[in-house]
N, C-alpha and C positions, 0 to 999 in steps of 0.2 A: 645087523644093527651095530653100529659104532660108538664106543664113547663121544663123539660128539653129538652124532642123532640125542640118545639121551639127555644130554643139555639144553638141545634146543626145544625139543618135546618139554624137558622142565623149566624149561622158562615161559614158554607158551602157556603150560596150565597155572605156572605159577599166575598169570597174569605180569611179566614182566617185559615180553617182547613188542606183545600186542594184548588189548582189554576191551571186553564188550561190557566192563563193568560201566554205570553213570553215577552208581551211587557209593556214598559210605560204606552204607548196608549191604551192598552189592558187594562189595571186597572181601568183607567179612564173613557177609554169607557166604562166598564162596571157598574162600580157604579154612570154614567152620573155625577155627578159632585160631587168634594170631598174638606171639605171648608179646606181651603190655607192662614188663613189669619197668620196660624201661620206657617212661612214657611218653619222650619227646622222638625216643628214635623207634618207639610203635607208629606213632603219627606219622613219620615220615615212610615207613614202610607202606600205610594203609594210602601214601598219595604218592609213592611211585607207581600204583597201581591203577589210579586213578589222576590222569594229565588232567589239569588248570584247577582242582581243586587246595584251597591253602592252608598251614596249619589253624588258621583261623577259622576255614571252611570246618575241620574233623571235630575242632572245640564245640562250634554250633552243631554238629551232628551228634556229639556225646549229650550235650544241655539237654536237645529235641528228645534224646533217650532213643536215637533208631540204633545203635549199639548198645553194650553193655563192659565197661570193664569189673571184672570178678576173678577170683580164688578161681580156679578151674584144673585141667589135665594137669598132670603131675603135680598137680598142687601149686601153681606158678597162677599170677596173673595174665590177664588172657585179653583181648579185646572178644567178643560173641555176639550173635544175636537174641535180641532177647527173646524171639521165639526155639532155640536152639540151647539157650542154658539149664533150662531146668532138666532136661533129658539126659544135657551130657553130664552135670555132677550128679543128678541121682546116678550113674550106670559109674560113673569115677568116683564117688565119693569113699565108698567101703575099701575100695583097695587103699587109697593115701590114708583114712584113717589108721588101718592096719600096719601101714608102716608107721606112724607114729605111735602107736600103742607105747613103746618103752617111753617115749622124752614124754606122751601123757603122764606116764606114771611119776618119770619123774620130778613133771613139773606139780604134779597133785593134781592134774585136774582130768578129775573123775565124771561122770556124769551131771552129776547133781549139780557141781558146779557151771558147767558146760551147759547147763537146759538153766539156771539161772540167770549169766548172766545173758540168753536169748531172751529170758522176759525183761529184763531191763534193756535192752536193745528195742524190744518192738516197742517197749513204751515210748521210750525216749525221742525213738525214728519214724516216730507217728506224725505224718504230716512235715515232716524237715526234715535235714541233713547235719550232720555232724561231725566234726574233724575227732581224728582217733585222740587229742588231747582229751577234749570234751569228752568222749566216751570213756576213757580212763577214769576219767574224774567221775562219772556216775557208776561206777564198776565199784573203785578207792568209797566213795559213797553207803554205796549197799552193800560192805563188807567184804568184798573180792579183794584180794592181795593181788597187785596185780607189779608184776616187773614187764620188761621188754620183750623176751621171750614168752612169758608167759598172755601179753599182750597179743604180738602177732599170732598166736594159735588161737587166742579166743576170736579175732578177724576173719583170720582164714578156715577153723570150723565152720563158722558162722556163714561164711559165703558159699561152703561146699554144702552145710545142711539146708541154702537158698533162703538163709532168714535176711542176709544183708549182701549189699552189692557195694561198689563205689556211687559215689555221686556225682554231682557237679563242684569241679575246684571252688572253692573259697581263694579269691586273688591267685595266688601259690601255694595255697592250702590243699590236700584232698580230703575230701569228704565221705564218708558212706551215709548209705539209703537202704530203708528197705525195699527186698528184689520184688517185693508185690507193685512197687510204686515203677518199674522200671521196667520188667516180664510180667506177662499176663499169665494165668495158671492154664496149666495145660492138661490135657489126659494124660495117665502117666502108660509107659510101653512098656516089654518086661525086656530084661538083661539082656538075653537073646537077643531080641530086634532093636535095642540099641548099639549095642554091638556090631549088629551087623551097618547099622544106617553109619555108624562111625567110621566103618572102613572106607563105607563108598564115597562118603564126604572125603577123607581122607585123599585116596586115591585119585578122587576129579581134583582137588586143589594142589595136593604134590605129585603125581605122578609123574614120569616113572618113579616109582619106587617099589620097596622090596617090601615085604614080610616082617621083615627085620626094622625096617625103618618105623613100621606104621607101629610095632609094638615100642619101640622108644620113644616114638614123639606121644601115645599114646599112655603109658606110663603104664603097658600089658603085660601080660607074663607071654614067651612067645608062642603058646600053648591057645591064648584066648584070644590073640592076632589073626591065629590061623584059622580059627573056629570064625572069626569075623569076617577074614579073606576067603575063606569058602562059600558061605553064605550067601554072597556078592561077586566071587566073579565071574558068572555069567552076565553078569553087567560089564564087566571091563576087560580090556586087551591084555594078553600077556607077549612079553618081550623079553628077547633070550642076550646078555650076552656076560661074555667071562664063566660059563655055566653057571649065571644066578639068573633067575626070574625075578622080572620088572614087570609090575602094573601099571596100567595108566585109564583113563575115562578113552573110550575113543573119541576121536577126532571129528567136530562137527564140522570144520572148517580145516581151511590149511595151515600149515604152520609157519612162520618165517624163519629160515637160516640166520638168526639173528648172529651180527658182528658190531661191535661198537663196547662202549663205557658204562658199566652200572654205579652207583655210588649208593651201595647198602648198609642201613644200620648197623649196629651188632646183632641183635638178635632176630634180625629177620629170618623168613620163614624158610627163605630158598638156602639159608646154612643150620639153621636151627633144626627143621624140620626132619631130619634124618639122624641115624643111626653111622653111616658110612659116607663121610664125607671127601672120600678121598677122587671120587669122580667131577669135584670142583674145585680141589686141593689139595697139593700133594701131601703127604700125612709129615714129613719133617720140617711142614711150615704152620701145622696146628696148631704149635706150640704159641708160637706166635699171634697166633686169632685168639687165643682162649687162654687169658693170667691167672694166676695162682689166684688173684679176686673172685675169679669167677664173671667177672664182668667181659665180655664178646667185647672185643674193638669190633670200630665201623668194617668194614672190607670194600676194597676196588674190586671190581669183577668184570674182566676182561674178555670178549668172547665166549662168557659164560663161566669161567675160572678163575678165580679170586687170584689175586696179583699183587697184591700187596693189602695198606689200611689207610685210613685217613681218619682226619676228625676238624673239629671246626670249634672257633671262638668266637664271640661276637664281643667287638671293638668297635664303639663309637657308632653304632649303627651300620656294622659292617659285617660281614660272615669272612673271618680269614682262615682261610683254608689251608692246611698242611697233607701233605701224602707222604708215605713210608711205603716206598715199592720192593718187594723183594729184589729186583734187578734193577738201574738203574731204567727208567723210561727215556725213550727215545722224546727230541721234542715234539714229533707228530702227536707222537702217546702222550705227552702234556696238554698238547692244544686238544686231542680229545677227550682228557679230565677235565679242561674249562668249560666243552662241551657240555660235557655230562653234570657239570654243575648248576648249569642253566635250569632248569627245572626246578633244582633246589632253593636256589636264589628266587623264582616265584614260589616258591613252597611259601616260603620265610619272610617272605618280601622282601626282604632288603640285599643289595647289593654283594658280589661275589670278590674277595680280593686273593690270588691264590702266592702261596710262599715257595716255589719250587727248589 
């Protein structure tokens, strides 16, 4: 097994060489949860995976409610399915609460207040939707002190306890909803077998990967990764190299020797989704992908290894496009980023003008 075999196996499950997905649903279900907190360049991740669908198509997919975006793993925004969320925060919620125990304490919000203002949430989100302004104002209303901080933890409690989800935007508003109105209720499993259903999703949407990765993206201790990855893999392949063990779903189908141009968000999964990034990039150019903001620039992905970043403005009704290569690209290498733009430009609809 070579570090390139690996890449091409990860792009194959990632759904990026080639996809038997046809739907929204389909993406999501299959990479079980894809983080969303960046939500123009989540959408573009959910449609490199899915050819001739457009950001306009993912908008009506969110309205229809066949996704969900919510608080979720690590306590980040997620795109999910709405039959697939209530499993995975009841089995993730106790661990994220525990790590915020102290900034709860410091922010004062204690239970009481926490189980309050979910009754004014359910009241409120009965039958509508309402932008978190709105919802401050009926928090500030019913006696809740409510600051910025203390705002987004009442949101994102609230999404991980499954009382609220997001909704459908308001113009360029986001909205939440109750997740009743969005997930249907489900039986609930016990820790154990969510756990383990988590790896094996895991594992079919990112594979190869390690042990190590699935308790990062997973936000596990690497102790209940294991306990997960035991569980499950008699279900999947193991793959040896560098002396680390790689998982993966086996292979129903063949896989393509993929060569050519990716044009990835930031936070897409095929960078995001790991622990050890350095079999897509080399580790003195990380620096680079991930700012002191915390904000992921887009990434070029070349042959499966990220090669530089890019990003895009829209002027006049025009997508213009800049690249930042770590080495200067050859013009072939330009003409196949125009390439790889094409898709995008139907993502977006509109037209591609690139700045080299």
């Amino acid at each position: 097994m070579t570090a390139r075999d690996l890449i091409h196996l990860r792009l194959h499950h990632q759904l990026l060489s080639q996809t038997t997905a046809t739907s929204v649903a389909e993406v999501v279900t299959h990479l079980c949860a894809m983080q969303a907190q960046d939500y123009a360049g989540a959408k573009w991740s959910v449609g490199l995976r899915l050819p001739g669908i457009t950001d306009a198509g993912i908008e009506k997919a969110l309205s229809a409610k066949e996704i969900v975006r919510t608080t979720t793993i690590r306590g980040t925004l997620h795109f999910v399915s709405p039959a697939d969320v209530r499993w995975i925060n009841a089995f993730v919620q106790p661990r994220i609460v525990s790590k915020y125990t102290g900034r709860y304490k410091q922010l004062e919000l204690d239970d009481a207040v926490v189980r309050k203002s979910y009754t004014i949430f359910e009241k409120a989100l009965d039958g509508k939707e309402l932008t978190r302004k709105e919802l401050e104002a009926l928090l500030v209303k019913n006696g809740i002190v409510v600051t910025s901080d203390r705002m987004n933890h009442f949101l994102s409690r609230a999404a991980l306890d499954q009382v609220i989800c997001c909704g459908v935007r308001r113009g360029k508003e986001f909205t939440y909803a109750l997740l009743d109105s969005w997930a249907p209720s489900s039986p609930a499993i016990s820790m154990e077998e969510a756990r383990a259903k988590l790896a094996l999703r895991y594992f079919t949407g990112h594979g190869p990967a390690t042990v190590n990765d699935f308790a990062t993206w997973a936000g596990l201790t690497l102790g209940e990764a294991r306990a997960g990855l035991a569980a499950v893999a008699g279900e999947l392949s193991p793959l040896s190299f560098n002396d680390t063990t790689y998982w993966m779903k086996p292979l129903s189908s063949p896989y393509k020797n993929t060569s050519g141009v990716f044009l990835l968000p930031g936070f897409d999964e095929y960078f995001i989704g790991y622990e050890d990034r350095t079999l897509i990039v080399d580790e003195d150019r990380l620096k680079k992908l991930i700012p002191l903001n915390g904000i992921f620039s887009p990434t070029i992905v070349v042959n499966g290894r990220i090669e530089g970043t890019w990003k895009r403005t829209v002027k006049k009704n025009v997508l213009q496009m800049e690249s930042a290569p770590f080495q200067p690209f050859s013009d072939s290498r330009q003409q196949a980023m125009v390439k790889a733009s094409r898709p995008f430009a139907k993502f977006m609809e509109l037209p591609v003008e690139w700045d080299f």
